[in-house]
C-alpha positions as CSV (number, residue, x, y, z in Angstrom):
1,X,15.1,-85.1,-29.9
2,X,15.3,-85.2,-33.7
3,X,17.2,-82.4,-35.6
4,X,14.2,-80.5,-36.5
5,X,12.9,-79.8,-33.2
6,X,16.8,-79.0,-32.0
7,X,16.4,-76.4,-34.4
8,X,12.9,-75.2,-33.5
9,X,13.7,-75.0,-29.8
10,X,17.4,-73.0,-30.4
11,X,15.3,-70.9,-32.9
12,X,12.3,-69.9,-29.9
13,X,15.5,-69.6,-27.2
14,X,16.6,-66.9,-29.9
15,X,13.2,-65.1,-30.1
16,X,12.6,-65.2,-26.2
17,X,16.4,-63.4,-25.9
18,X,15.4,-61.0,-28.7
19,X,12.6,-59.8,-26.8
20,X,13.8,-60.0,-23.4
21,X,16.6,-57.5,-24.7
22,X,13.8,-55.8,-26.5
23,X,12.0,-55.1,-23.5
24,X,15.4,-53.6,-22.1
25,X,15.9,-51.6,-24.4
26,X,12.8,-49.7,-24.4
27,X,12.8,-50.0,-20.5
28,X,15.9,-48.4,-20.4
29,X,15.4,-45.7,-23.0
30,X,12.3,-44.7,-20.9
31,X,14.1,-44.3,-17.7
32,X,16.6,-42.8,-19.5
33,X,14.4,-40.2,-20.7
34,X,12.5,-39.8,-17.4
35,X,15.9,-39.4,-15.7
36,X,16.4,-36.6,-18.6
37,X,13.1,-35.5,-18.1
38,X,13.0,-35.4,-14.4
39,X,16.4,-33.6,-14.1
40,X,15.3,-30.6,-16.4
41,X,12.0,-30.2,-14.5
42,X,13.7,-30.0,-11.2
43,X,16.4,-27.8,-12.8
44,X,13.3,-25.7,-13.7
45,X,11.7,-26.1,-10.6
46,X,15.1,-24.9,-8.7
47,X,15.6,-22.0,-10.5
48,X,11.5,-20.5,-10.4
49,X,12.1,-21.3,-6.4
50,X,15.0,-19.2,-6.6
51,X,13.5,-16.6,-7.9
52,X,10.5,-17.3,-5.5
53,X,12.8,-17.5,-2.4
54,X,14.5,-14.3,-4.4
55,X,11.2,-12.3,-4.6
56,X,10.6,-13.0,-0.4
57,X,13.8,-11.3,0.3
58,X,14.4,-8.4,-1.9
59,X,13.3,-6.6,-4.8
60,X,13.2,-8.8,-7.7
61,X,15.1,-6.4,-10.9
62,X,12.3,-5.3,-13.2
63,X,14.5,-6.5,-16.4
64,X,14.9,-10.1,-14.5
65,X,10.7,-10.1,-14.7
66,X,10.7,-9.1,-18.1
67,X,12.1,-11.8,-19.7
68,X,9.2,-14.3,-17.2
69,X,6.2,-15.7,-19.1
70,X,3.8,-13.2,-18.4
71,X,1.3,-15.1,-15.7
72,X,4.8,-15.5,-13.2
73,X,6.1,-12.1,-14.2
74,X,2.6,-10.8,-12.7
75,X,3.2,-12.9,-10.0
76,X,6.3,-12.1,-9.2
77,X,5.7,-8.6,-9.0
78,X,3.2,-9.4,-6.9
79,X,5.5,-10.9,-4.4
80,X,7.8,-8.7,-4.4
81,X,5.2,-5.7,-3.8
82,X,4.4,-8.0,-0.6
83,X,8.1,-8.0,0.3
84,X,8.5,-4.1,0.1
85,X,5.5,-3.8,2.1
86,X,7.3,-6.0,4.8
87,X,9.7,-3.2,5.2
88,X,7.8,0.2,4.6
89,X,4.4,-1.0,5.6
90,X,2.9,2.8,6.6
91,X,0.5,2.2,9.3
92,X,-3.0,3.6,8.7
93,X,-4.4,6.6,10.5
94,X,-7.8,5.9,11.6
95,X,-9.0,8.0,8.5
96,X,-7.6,5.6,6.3
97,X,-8.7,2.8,7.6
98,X,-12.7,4.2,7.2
99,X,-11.9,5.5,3.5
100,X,-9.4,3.4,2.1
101,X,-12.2,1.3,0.1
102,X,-14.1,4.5,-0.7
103,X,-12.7,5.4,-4.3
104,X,-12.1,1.3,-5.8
105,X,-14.1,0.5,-8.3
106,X,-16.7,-2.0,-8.2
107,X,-18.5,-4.1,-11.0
108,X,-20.3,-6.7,-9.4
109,X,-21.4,-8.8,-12.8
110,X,-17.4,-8.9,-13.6
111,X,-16.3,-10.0,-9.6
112,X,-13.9,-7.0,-10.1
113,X,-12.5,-4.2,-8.4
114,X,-9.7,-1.8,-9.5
115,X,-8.3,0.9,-8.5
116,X,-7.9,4.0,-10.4
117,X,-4.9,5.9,-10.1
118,X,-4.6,9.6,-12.3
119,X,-2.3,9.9,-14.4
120,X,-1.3,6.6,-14.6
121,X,-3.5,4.3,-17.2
122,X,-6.9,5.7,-15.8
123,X,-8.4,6.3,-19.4
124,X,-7.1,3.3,-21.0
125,X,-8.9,1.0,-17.9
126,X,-12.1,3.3,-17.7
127,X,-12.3,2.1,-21.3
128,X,-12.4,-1.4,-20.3
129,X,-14.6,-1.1,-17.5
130,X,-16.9,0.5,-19.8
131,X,-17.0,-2.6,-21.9
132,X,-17.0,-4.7,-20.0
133,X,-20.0,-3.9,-17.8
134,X,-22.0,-3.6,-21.2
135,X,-22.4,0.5,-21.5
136,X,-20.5,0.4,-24.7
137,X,-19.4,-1.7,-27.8
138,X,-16.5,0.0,-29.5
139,X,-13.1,1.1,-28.2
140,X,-13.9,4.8,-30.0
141,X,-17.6,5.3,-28.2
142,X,-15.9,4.6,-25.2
143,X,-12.9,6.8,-25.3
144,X,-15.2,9.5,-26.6
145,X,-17.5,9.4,-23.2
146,X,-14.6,8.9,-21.1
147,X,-13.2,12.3,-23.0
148,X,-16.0,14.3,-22.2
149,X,-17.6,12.3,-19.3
150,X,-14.8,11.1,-16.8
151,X,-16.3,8.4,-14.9
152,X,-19.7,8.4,-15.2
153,X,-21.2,4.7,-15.9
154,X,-18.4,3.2,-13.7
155,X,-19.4,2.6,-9.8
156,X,-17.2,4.0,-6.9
157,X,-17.7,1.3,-3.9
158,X,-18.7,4.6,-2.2
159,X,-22.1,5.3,-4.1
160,X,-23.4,1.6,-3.7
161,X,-22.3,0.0,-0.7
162,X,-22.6,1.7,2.9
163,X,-22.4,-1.3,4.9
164,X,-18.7,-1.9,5.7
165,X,-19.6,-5.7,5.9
166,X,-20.9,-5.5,2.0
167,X,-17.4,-3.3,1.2
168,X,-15.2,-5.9,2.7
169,X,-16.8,-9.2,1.0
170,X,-16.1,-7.5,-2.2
171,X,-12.4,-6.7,-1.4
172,X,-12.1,-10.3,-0.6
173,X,-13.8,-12.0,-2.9
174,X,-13.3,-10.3,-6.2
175,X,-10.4,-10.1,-8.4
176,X,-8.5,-6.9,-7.9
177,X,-6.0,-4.6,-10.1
178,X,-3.7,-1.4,-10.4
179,X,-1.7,0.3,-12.2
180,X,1.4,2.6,-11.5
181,X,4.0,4.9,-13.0
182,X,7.2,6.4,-11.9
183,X,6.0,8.9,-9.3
184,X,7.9,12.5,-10.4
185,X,7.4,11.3,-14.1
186,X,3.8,10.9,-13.0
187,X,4.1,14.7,-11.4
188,X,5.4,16.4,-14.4
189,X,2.9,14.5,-16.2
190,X,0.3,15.9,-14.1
191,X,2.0,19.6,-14.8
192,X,2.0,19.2,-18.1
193,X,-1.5,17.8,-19.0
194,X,-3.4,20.2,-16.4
195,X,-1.5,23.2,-18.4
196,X,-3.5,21.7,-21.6
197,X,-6.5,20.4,-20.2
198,X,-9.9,21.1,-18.5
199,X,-9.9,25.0,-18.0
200,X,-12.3,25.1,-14.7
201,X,-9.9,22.2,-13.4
202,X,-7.1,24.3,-14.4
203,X,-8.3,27.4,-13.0
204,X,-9.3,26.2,-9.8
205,X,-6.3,24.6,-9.2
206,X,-4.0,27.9,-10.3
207,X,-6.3,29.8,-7.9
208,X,-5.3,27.3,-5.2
209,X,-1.9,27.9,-6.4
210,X,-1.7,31.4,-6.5
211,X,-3.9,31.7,-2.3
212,X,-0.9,28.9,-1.1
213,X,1.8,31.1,-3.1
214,X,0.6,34.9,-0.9
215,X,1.1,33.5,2.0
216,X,3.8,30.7,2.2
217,X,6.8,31.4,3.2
218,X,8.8,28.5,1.0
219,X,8.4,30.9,-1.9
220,X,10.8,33.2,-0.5
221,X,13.9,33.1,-2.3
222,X,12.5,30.2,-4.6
223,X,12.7,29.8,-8.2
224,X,9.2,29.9,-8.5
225,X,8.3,32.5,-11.1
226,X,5.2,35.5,-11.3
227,X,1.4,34.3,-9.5
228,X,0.3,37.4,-8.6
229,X,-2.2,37.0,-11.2
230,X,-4.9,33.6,-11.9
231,X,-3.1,33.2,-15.4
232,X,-1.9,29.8,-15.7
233,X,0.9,30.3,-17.6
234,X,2.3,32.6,-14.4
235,X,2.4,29.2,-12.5
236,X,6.0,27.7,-13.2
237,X,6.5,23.6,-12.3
238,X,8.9,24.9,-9.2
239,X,5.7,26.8,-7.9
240,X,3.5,23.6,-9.1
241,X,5.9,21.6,-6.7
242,X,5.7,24.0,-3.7
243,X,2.0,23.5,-3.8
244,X,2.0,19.3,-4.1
245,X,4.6,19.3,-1.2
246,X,2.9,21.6,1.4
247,X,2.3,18.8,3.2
248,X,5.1,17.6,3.5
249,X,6.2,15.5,6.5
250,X,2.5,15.3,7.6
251,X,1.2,12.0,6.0
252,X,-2.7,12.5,7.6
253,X,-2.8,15.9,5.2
254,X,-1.3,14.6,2.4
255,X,-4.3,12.3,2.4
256,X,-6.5,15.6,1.1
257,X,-4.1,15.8,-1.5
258,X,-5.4,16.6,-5.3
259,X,-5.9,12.6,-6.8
260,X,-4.1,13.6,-9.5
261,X,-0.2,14.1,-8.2
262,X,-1.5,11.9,-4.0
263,X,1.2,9.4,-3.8
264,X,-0.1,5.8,-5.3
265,X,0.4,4.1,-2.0
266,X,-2.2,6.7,-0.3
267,X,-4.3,6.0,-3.4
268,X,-4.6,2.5,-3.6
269,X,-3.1,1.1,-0.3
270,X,-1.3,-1.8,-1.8
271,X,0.0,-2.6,1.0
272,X,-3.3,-2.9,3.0
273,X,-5.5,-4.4,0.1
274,X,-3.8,-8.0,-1.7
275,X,-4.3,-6.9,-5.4
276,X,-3.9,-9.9,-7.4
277,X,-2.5,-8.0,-10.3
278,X,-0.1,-4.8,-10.7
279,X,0.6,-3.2,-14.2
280,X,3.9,-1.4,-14.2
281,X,3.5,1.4,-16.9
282,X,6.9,1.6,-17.4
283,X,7.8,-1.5,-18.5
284,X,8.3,-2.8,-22.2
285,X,5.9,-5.6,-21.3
286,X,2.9,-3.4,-20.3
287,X,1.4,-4.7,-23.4
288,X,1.6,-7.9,-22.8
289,X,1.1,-7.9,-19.3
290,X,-2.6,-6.0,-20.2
291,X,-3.1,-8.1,-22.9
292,X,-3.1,-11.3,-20.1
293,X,-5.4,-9.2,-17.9
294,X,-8.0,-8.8,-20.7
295,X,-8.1,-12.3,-21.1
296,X,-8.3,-13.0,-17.0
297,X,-11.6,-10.9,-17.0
298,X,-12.9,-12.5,-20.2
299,X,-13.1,-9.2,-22.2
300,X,-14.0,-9.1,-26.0
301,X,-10.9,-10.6,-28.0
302,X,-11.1,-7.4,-30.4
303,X,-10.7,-5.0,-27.0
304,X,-7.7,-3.7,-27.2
305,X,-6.0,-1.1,-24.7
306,X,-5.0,2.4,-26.5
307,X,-1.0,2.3,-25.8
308,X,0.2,4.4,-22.8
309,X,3.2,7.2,-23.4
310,X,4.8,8.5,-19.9
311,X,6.6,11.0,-20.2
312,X,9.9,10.5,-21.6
313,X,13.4,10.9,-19.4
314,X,14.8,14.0,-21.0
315,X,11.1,15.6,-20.7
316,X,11.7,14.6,-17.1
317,X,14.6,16.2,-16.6
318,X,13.9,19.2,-18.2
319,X,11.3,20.2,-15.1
320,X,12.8,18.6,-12.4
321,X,16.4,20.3,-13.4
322,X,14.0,23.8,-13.2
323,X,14.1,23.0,-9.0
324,X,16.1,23.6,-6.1
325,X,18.1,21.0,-4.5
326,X,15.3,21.6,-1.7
327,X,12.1,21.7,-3.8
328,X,13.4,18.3,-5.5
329,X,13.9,16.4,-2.3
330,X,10.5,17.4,-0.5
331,X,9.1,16.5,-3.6
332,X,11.2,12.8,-4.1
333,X,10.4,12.6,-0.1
334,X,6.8,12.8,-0.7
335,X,6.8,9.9,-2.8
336,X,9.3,7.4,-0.9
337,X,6.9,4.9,0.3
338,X,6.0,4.8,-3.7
339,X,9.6,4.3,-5.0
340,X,10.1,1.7,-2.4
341,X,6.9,0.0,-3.1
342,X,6.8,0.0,-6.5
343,X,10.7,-0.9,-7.2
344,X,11.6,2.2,-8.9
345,X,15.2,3.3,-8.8
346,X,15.3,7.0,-7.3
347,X,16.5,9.6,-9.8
348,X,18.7,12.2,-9.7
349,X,18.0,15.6,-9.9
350,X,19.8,16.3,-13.4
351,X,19.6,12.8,-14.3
């Protein structure tokens, strides 16, 4: 072999190393980075079924769901609604179970059902229903029916569907939502805006007040102020409280409770009907978490909800301190099932 072609052949030895260790390289480098890759993906994957296995076992702390990405903090409430149920389930009376579909809400071109609960987000979603089925175009023409109209143009599944067959299709099928407050925030609320609102609603309910009041005996002794006469401002929140708890102890009657102050649970029956999405009210994320839910149902991108305000703590306090240690715990009793459901902490009297 001449010189020349010694050199040519060390020179293509050299090349085919070069590219063999090439080829290493950039083989290792990928495994390298898959290993990397791989090992942060199961780290993720370890921790979401932690918080999965987490959510299947207790309640799951509302600040921990906070800090989620919004689509598994919605369903990680969800699970942990399921959980609670687990443990309080309430069986339903045979009343229920005919008219706990009665009062959802229905709209059949969006696939959606939700269910309204007083006092807790019901004019922000009527507002969105609205839109949604087409009745209105603007946020404001909306909010000004609602204001004056309640829920006329939005369909109660019991003024279209009769057949129980129809009724549960729809319960199974469509997508379904609710939304919920702290319950005795959600009481005082109640107090507070019946004081300022609707006059015949307020005076029918101070009249109802006022025939409970003559002939209970719980007033005795209570701190329960003058209602001798129909003037509203005679009805004090301790007396408001001795007419929401009346039945107390006796869940079938508490079912013919006012929709305004009936506990959420015998309201919407959460855990009886699988919602697919809960909005907690009291969250910091609430507008996020609505925000996600407007996209869901493909709403109009310039829809957006008017921001809720529950009543603050220290407005809280100020009526529920008004109480008797008695009054308060018929009236935190009444809504157990909800704090338990719900993951609410229960309060304290004085705070």
């Amino acid at each position: 072999m001449t010189p020349a072609s010694k050199r040519f052949t060390g020179i293509t030895v050299l090349i085919s190393v070069l590219a063999a260790f090439s080829a290493l390289t950039v083989l290792y480098v990928s495994v390298t980075g898959w290993m990397v890759s791989a090992s942060t993906h199961r780290n993720w994957m370890y921790q979401a079924r932690s918080v999965q296995s987490m959510a299947t076992t207790v309640q799951v702390p509302g600040d921990l769901l906070d800090r989620m990405p919004v689509e598994q903090r919605l369903s990680l409430r969800r699970e942990t609604i399921k959980t609670a149920c687990q443990r309080v389930k309430p069986p339903l009376t045979a009343r229920e179970t005919m008219s706990m579909y009665r009062d959802l809400v229905v709209d059949d071109k969006q696939r959606l059902i939700w269910c309204p609960v007083r006092k807790s987000g019901t004019t922000s979603w009527r507002i969105v229903m609205l839109i949604l089925n087409g009745k209105f175009s603007s946020v404001s023409a909306a909010l000004d029916h609602v204001m004056h109209h309640d829920f006329q143009y939005i369909t109660r599944m019991r003024h279209k569907y009769r057949n129980r067959a129809d009724v549960e299709y729809r319960v199974k099928n469509y997508t379904k939502f609710m939304s919920y407050r702290e319950p005795l925030g959600r009481v005082v609320s109640d107090y507070r805006q019946i004081r300022m609102g609707d006059t015949a609603f307020r005076e029918k309910i101070c009249k109802a007040i006022v025939a409970y009041s003559s002939k209970s005996s719980m007033n005795k002794g209570q701190n329960t102020g003058k209602a001798e006469t129909n003037a509203w401002k005679n009805i004090s929140f301790p007396h408001f409280v001795n007419y929401v708890t009346r039945f107390h102890g006796n869940r079938g009657k508490s079912l013919d409770l006012n929709g305004h102050w009936k506990p959420t649970n015998l309201v919407c029956h959460p855990c009886h009907i699988d919602y697919d999405y809960y909005i907690d009210l009291e969250r910091p994320t609430v507008t996020d978490d609505s925000s996600f839910l407007l996209k869901v149902f493909a709403a109009p991108q310039w829809l957006k909800l008017p921001k809720e305000n529950p009543s603050g703590t220290k407005t809280k306090y100020t009526y529920l301190s008004q109480l008797s240690a008695t009054q308060f715990q018929r009236l935190l009793s009444l809504y157990d099932a909800d704090y338990e459901i719900f993951n609410y902490q229960r309060p304290n009297q004085n705070g």
